[in-house]
C-alpha angles and dihedrals in degrees: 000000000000111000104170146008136201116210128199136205089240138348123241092314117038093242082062133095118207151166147181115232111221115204146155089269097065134090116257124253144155126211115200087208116021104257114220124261098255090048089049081061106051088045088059089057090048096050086052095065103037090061081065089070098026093139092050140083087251135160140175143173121220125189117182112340092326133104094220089189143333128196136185115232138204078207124027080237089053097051084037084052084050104056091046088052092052105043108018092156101058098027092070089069097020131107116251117216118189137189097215148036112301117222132191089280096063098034082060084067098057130089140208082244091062136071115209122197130193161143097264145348131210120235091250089048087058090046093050092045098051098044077065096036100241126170114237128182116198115203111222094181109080115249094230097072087034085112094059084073110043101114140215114293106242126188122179113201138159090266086054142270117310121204125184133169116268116266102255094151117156137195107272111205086216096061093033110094146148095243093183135076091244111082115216124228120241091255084062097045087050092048090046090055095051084044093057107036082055083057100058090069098041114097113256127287084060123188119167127170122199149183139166086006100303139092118260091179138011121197124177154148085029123132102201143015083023085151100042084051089053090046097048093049098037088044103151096017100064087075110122086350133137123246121210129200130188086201131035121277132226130239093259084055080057087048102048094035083059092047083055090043099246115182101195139013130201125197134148091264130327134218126253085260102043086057099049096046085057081057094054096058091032084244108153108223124184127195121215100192083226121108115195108199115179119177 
């Protein structure tokens, strides 16, 4: 039953009309300015990766249709620190998507420019975000039921409308395996399931390069030369770092992730060739058995 609607003055291009449906199958939130259509959007993408870290200190920015970087925290200002420090550029204009309650520390960081959106804010946070008119969005759902209600994903095209189930897919320790002779550490394995669980989330083709818990490098949505794009951007950072692919690599990837001193490498399985040539280089490399395509 539809309650509610929200209704824009055009929908992701000026010539077109649009509006957001509210009903009682959707999660609960309040927005203290309404947020465009185009930027409802891009908070949804960023809600979708942060439930993946709902019991963690966690935080993203999100412009478009794009996750620009994500980082894990012991403090919610440390992951927030993290994901500046990844992406500056972006983060002046991006919106910021957290895990847990924001204080005065993390809302500093945050500009007119931005939207943040979490769980909870602390009397002095508001304060802070409204003297520079900042728009905020507090979750009331808990995130972590947020995936009870991810729907169907639903295109309608002039083929038809295609429906499919919504990606929940989750790391099986009986497709999960070190498939290299180098054996990874279990900082690397940490940092390898945050990579990919980021990816997941990244368009396809989906590159993203990690360390310390937080990206170093997103690529997405490219059809070629996706690890030499991560590389380039994370330059100095890949060192040591884990890659993550939401599709399997080639042998030139091997060849090129080596040139940036990649550690460890994840995908969904890898080739005879791909793996000795890992070897070659002592990369670890695991394969999860999962492939994550998002178009």
């Amino acid at each position: 039953m539809k309650i509610n609607e929200i209704n824009f003055e055009h929908g992701e291009n000026s010539y077109q009309s649009a509006k957001v449906e509210i009903n009682d199958s959707v999660i609960d939130y309040e927005m203290n300015a309404q947020l465009s259509f185009n930027e409802l959007k891009a908070l949804a993408k960023g809600l979708d990766l942060i439930s993946e870290f709902y019991d963690v200190k966690s935080a993203c920015t999100v412009k478009g249709n794009g996750i620009c970087a994500a980082a894990l925290g012991q403090s919610l200002a440390d992951a927030v620190e993290k994901v500046m420090d990844s992406n500056p550029v972006d983060f002046m204009t991006s919106i910021l998507v957290t895990s847990s309650e924001v204080d005065s520390e993390v809302a500093k960081f945050v500009k007119e420019s931005n939207i943040i959106a979490s769980p909870k804010f602390t009397k002095s946070a508001i304060e802070i975000l409204e003297a520079h008119n900042v728009r905020y969005v507090k979750i009331n759902t808990p995130l972590k039921d947020y995936k009870q209600y991810i729907p169907e994903n639903i295109k309608q095209t002039a083929l038809g409308t295609f429906v499919q189930s919504p990606n929940k897919s989750e790391l099986n320790k009986d497709t999960f395996k070190v498939a290299s002779k180098q054996k990874p550490t279990v900082e690397q394995i940490e940092d390898a399931v945050f990579a990919w669980k980021v990816a997941k989330y990244i368009n396809s083709q989906a590159m993203v390069i990690a360390k310390d818990l937080k990206t170093t490098a997103i690529a997405q949505g490219l059809q070629t030369a996706s690890i030499e794009f991560a590389l380039d951007y994370s330059c100095d950072m890949s060192k040591e770092a884990i890659l993550a692919s939401d599709m399997p690599i080639t042998v030139h990837d091997i060849d090129v992730a080596a040139q940036g001193r990649i550690s460890l490498i994840i995908v969904p399985s890898a080739d005879k060739d791909v793996i000795a040539k890992a070897d070659k280089y002592s990369i670890a490399l695991i394969e999860t058995g999962i492939t994550n395509i998002l178009f």
